[in-house]
ROFINU-486741 format. One record per residue: residue number from 1; x, y, z of N, C-alpha, C in turn. Coordinates in steps of 0.1 Angstrom, whole numbers. Example, Ala and Ser with C-alpha at 12.3 -4.5 7.8 and 13.67 -1.06 7.14 Angstrom:
! ROFINU-486741
[1, [132, -57, 78], [123, -45, 78], [132, -33, 78]] [2, [128, -22, 71], [137, -11, 71], [129, 0, 79]] 
This chain:
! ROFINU-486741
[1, [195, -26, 312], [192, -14, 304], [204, -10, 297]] [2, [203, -7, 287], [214, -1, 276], [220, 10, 281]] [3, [232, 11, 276], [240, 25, 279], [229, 37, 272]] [4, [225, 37, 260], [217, 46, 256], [208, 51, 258]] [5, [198, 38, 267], [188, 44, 270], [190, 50, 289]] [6, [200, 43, 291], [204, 55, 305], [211, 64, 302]] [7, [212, 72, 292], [215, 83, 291], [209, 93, 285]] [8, [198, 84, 275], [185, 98, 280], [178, 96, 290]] [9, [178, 91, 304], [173, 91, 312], [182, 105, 321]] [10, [197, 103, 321], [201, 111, 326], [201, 123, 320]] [11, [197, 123, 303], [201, 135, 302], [183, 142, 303]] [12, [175, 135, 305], [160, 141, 309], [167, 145, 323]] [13, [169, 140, 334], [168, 147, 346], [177, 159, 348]] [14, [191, 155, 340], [193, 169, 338], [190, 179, 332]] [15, [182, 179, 319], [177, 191, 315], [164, 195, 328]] [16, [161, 191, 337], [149, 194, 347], [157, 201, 359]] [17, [170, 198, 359], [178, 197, 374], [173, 210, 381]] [18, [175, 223, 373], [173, 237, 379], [161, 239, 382]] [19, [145, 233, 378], [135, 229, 380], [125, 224, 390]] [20, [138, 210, 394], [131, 200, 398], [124, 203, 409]] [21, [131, 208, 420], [128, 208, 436], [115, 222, 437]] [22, [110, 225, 430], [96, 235, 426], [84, 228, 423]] [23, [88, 213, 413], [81, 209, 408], [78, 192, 417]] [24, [89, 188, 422], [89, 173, 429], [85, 172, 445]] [25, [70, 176, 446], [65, 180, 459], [61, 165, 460]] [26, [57, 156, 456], [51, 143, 461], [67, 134, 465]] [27, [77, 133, 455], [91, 130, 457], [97, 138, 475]] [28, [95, 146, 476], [96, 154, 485], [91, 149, 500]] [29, [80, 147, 499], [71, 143, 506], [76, 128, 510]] [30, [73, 116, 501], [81, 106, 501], [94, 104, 509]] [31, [104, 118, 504], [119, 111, 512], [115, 115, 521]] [32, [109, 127, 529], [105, 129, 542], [98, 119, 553]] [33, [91, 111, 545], [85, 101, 549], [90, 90, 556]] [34, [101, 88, 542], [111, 79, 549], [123, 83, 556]] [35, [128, 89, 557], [132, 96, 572], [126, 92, 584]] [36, [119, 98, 583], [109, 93, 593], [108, 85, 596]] [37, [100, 73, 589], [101, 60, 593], [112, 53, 595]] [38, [122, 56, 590], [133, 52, 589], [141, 55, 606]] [39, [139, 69, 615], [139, 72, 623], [134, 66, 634]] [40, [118, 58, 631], [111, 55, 638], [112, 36, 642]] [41, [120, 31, 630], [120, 20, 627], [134, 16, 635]] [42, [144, 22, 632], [162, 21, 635], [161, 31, 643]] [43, [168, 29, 658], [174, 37, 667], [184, 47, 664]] [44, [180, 59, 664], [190, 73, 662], [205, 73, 673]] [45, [214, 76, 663], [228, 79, 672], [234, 66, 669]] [46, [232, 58, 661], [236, 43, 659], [255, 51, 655]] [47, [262, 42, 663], [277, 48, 663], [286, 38, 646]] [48, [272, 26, 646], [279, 27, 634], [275, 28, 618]] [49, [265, 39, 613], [263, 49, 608], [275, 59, 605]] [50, [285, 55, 599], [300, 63, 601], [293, 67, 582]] [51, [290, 61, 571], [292, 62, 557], [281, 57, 555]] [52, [276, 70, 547], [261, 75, 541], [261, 71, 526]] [53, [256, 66, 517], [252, 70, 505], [239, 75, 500]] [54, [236, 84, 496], [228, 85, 489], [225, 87, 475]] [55, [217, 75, 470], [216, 70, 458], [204, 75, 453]] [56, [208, 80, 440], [199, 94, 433], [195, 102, 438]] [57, [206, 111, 443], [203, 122, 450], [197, 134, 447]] [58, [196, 132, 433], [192, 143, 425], [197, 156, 430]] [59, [192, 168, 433], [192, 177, 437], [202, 182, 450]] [60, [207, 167, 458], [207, 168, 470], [199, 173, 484]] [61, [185, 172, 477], [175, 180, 488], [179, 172, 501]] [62, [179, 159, 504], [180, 155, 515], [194, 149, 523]] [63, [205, 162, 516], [219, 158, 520], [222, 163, 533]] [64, [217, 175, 538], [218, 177, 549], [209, 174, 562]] [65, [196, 168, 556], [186, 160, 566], [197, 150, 575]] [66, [200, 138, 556], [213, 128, 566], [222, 130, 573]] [67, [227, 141, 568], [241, 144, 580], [235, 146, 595]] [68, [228, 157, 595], [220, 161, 609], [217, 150, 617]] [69, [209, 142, 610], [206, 134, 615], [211, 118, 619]] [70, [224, 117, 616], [230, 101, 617], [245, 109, 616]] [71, [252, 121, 616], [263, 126, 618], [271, 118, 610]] [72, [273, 115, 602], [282, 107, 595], [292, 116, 592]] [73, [307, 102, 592], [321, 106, 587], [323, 113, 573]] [74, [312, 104, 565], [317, 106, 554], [299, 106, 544]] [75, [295, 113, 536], [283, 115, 527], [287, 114, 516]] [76, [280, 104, 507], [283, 104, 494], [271, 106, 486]] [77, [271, 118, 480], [257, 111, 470], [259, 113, 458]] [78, [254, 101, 453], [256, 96, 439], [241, 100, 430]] [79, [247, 103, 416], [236, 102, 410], [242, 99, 391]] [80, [229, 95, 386], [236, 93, 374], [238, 105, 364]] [81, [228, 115, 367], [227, 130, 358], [238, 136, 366]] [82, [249, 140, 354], [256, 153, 359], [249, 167, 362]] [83, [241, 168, 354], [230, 181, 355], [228, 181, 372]] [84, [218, 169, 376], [217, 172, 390], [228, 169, 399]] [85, [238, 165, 397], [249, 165, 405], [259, 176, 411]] [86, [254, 186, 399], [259, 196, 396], [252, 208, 407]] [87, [240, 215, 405], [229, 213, 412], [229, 210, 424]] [88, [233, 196, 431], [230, 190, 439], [244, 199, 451]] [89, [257, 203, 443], [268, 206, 451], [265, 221, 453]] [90, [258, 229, 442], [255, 243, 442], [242, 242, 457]] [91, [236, 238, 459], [225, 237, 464], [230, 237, 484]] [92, [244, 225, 478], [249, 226, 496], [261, 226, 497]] [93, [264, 243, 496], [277, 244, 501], [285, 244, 513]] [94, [277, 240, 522], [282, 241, 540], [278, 225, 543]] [95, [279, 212, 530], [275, 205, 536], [288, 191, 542]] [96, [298, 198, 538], [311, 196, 546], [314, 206, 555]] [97, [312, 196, 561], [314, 206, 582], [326, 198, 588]] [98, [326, 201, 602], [338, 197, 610], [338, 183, 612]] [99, [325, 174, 612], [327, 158, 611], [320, 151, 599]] [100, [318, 158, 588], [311, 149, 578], [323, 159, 565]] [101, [328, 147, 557], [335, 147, 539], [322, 147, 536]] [102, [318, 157, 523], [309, 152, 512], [316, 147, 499]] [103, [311, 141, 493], [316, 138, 477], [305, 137, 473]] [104, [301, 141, 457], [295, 137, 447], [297, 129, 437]] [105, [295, 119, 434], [297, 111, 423], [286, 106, 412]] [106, [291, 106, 405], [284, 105, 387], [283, 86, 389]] [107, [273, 80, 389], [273, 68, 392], [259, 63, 390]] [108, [261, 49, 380], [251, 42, 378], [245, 31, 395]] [109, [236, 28, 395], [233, 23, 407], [229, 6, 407]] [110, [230, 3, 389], [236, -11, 391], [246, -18, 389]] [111, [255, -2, 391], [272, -5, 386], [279, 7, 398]] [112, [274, 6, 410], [280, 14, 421], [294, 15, 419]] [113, [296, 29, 414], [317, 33, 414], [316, 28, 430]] [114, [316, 21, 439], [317, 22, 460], [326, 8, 457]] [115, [335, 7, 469], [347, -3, 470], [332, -7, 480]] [116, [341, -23, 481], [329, -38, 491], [330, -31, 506]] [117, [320, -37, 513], [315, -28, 523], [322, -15, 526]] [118, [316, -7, 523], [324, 7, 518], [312, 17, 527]] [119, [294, 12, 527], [289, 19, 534], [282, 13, 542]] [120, [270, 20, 552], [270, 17, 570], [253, 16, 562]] [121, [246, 30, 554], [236, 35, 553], [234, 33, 541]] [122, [223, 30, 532], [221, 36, 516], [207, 41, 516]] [123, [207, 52, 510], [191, 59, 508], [191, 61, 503]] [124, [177, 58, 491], [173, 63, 480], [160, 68, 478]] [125, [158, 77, 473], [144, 77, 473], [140, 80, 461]] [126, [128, 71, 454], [122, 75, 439], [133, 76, 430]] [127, [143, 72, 434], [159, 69, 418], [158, 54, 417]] [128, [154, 38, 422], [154, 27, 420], [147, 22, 406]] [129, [134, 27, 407], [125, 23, 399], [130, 21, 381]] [130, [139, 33, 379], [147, 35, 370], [157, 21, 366]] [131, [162, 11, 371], [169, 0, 371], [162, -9, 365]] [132, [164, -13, 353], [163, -26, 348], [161, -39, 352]] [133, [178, -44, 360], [176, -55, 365], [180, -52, 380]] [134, [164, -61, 391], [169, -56, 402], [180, -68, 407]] [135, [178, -81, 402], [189, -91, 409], [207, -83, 409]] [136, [208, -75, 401], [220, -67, 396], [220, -55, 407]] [137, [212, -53, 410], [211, -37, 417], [212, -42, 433]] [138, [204, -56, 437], [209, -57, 446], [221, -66, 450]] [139, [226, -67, 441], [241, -74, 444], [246, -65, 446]] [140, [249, -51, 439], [255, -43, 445], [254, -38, 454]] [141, [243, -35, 460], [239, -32, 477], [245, -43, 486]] [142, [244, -54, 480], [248, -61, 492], [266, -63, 490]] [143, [272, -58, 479], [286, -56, 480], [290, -45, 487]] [144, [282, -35, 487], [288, -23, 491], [282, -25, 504]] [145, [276, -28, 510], [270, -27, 525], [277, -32, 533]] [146, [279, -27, 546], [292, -35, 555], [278, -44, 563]] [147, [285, -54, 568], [277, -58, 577], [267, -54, 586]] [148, [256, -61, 588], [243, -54, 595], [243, -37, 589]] [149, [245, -36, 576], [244, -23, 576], [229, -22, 566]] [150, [225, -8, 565], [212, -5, 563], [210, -3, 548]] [151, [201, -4, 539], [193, 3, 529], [178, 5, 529]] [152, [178, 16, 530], [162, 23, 531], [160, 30, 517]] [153, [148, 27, 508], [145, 31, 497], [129, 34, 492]] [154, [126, 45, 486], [110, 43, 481], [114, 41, 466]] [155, [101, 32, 463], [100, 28, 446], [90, 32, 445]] [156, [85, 36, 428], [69, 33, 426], [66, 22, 421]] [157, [54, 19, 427], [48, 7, 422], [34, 9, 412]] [158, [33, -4, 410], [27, -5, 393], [17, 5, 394]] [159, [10, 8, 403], [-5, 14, 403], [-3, 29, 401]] [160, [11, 36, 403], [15, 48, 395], [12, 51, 388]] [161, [5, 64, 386], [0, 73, 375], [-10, 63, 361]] [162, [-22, 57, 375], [-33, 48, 368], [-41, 55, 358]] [163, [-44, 70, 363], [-55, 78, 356], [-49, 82, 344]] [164, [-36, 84, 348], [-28, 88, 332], [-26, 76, 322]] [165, [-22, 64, 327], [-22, 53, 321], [-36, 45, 311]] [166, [-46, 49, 322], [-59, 44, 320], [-66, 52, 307]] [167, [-59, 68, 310], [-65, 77, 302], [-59, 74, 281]] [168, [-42, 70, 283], [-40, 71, 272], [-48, 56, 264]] [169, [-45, 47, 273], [-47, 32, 271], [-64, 35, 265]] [170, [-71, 42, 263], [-87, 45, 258], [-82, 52, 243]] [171, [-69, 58, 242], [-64, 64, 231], [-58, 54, 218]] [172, [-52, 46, 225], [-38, 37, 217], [-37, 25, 228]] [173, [-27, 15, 224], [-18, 6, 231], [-6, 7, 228]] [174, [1, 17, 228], [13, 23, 229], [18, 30, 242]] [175, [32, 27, 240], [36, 32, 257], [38, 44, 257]] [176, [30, 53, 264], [33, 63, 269], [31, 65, 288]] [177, [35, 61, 292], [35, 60, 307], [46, 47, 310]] [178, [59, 51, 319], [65, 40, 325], [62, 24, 331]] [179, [64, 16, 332], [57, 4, 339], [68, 5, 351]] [180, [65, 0, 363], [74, -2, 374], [69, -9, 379]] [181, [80, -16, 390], [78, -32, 395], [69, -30, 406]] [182, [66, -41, 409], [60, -47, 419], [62, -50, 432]] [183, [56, -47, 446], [65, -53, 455], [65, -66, 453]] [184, [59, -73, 449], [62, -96, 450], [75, -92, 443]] [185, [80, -85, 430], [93, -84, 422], [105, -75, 431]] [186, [101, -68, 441], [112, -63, 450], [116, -75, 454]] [187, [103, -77, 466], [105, -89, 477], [115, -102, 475]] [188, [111, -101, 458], [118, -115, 456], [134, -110, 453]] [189, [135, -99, 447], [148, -99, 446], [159, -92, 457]] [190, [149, -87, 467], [160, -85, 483], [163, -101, 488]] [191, [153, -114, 488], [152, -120, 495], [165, -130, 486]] [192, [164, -131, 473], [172, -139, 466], [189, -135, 465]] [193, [187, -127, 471], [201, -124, 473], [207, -123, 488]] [194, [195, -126, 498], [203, -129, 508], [197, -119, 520]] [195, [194, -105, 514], [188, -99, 523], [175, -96, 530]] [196, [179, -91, 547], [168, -89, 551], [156, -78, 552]] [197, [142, -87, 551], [134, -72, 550], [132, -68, 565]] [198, [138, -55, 568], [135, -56, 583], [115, -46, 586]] [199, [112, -35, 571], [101, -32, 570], [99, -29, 556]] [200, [82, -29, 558], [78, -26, 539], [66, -19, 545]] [201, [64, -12, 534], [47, -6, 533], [44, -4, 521]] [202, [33, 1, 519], [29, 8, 508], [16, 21, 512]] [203, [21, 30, 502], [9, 42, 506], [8, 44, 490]] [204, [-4, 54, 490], [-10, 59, 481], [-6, 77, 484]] [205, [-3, 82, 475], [-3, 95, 475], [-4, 102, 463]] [206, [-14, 117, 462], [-23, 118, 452], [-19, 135, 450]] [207, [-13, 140, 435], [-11, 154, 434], [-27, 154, 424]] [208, [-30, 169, 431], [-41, 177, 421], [-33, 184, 412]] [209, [-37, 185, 398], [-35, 199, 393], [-48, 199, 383]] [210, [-45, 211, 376], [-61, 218, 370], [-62, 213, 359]] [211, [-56, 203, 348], [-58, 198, 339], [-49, 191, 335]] [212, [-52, 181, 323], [-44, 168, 322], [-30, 176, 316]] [213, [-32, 184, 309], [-21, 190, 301], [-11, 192, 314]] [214, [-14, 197, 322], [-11, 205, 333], [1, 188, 344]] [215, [-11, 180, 338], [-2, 166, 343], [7, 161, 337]] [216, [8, 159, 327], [16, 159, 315], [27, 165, 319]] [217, [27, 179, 323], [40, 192, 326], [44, 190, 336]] [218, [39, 184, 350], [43, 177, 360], [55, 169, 358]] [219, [52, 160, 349], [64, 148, 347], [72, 153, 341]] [220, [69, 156, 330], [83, 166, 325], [91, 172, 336]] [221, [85, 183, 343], [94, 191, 351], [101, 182, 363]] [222, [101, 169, 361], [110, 160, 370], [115, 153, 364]] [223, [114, 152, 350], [123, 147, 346], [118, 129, 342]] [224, [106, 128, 344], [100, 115, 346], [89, 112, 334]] [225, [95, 120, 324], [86, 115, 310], [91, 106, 301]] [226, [101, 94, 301], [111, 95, 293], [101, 76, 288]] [227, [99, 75, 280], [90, 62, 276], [100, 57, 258]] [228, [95, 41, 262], [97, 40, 250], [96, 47, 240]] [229, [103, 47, 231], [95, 54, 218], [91, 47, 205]] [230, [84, 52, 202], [76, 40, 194], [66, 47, 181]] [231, [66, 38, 169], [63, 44, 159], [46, 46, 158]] [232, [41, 57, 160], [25, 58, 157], [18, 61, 151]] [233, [7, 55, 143], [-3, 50, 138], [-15, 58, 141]] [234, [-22, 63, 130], [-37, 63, 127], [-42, 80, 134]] [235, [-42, 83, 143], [-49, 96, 145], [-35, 107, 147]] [236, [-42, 119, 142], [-27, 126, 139], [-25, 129, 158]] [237, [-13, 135, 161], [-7, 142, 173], [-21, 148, 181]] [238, [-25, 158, 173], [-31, 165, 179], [-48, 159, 183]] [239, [-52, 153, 175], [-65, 146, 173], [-62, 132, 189]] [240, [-51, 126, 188], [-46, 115, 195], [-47, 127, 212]] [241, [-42, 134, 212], [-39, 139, 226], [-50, 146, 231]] [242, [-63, 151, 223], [-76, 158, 225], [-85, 144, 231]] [243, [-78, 138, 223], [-91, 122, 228], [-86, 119, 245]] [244, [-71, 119, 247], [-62, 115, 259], [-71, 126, 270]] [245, [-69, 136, 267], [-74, 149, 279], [-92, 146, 277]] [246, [-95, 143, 271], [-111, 141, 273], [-113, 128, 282]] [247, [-107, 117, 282], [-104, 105, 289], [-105, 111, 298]] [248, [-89, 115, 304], [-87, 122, 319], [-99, 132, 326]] [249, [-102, 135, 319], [-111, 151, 323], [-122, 138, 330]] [250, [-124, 129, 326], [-136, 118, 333], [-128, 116, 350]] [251, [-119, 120, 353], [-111, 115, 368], [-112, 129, 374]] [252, [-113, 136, 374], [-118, 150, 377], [-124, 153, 390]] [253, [-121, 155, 400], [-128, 157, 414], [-129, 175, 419]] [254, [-137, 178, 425], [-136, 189, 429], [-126, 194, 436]] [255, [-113, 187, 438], [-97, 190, 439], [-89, 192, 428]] [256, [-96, 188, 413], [-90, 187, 406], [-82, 175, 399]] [257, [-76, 177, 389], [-75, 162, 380], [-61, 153, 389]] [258, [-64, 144, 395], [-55, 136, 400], [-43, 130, 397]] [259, [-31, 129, 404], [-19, 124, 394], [-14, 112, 407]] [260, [-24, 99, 406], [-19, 90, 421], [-2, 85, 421]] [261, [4, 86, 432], [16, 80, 432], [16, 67, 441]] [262, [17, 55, 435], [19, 38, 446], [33, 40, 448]] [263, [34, 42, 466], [49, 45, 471], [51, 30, 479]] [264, [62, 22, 471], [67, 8, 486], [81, 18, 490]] [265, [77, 16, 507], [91, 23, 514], [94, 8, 517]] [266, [107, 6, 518], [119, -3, 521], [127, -1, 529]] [267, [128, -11, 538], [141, -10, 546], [147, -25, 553]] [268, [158, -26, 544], [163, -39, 542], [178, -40, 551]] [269, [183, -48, 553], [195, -55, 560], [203, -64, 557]] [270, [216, -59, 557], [228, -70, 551], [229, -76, 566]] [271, [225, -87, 569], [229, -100, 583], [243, -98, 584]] [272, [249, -100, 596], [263, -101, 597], [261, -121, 596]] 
């Protein structure tokens, strides 16, 4: 990915940062999830859990989950938006205690600022999908990872935001909805570099809101609208987006208009 175009990426999440955690209840849900599993999967109190990263930490919502819960020496979480980094340190200021350093760092995640095995842990949740090239992204994991040490991460997968995709694709063949990989394109590129999958899943998880417009403002307010841009043809703006919400309005349940999220959780292993 270009320098350019990761930097309106960062600079969308940071114009969302003061936002986001009001608006990122499915993201939310997700890192809790993995936690959990992640809890459930890996034995708690592991002594060698000494150095945390968390990669796109956005907000820092889950800086003090990791400490609590794996006591680490040292927390780092990285993100590429100054906006949320910013954010992220306002958000926890007691989250240097008597056994855990925090740092925040401004950091791309297929150009990790981290010296070689530098960490124990890496968690990411919903910041991957963002990466261009994964063979790149996981070389750096596996530089920075010490031996037998961990990365736990959720991505979305392709079947993300179908009803929005399905809805414009009745409008145009222009991109307006993200594409994101696949797990056979994860799988292959943890495995091609050496690492182990120690678990994988996939879930389905589904936000209501009251109208497609209303979905549309969703992604925004996370910062997750950012599409190619591309020159468009034939029905003006307004004519093009009445056709789009008449589409959607057909996915409509007596919950309301659906926004599906395809979550792969990951939890992978550098072998000693």
């Amino acid at each position: 990915m270009s320098s350019s175009s990761k930097k309106v990426i960062a600079d969308s999440f940071s114009r969302s940062a003061h936002r986001y955690d009001q608006a990122a209840i499915i993201q939310q849900q997700a890192g809790n999830d993995l936690l959990a599993l992640l809890k459930k999967v890996l034995p708690l109190g592991l002594d060698k859990i000494n150095r945390i990263a968390d990669v796109g930490c956005g907000t820092g919502y889950f800086a003090q989950a990791l400490i609590d819960t794996y006591q680490p020496k040292k927390y780092i979480g990285i993100d590429i938006s100054e906006g949320m980094l910013a954010v992220a340190e306002k958000n926890n200021p007691l989250v240097n205690n008597r056994s855990t350093h925090a740092q925040w760092l401004c950091s791309d995640a297929e150009n990790l600022l981290l010296d070689k095995a530098s960490v124990d842990l890496m968690y990411a949740n919903f910041s991957l999908q963002w990466c261009e090239n994964l063979p790149v992204l996981m070389n750096n994991f596996n530089r920075v990872l010490t031996d037998n040490g961990y990365c736990v991460f959720t991505s979305l997968g392709q079947n993300t935001l179908a009803e929005l995709r399905n809805s414009w694709e009745s409008v145009d063949q222009l991109a307006h909805v993200n594409q994101f990989y696949s797990s056979a394109q994860w799988k292959t590129a943890i495995e091609q570099e050496g690492l182990d999958i120690v678990h994988h899943q996939q879930t389905t998880a589904v936000q209501y809101v009251d109208s497609a417009i209303s979905a549309v403002k969703s992604l925004k307010d996370i910062g997750a609208n950012v599409v190619t841009a591309e020159h468009r043809q034939g029905l003006t703006g307004k004519q093009r987006f009445a056709k789009f919400v008449r589409a959607y309005e057909a996915y409509r349940t007596p919950q309301g208009i659906p926004v599906s999220y395809e979550i792969d959780s990951w939890i992978i292993q550098k072998r000693k």
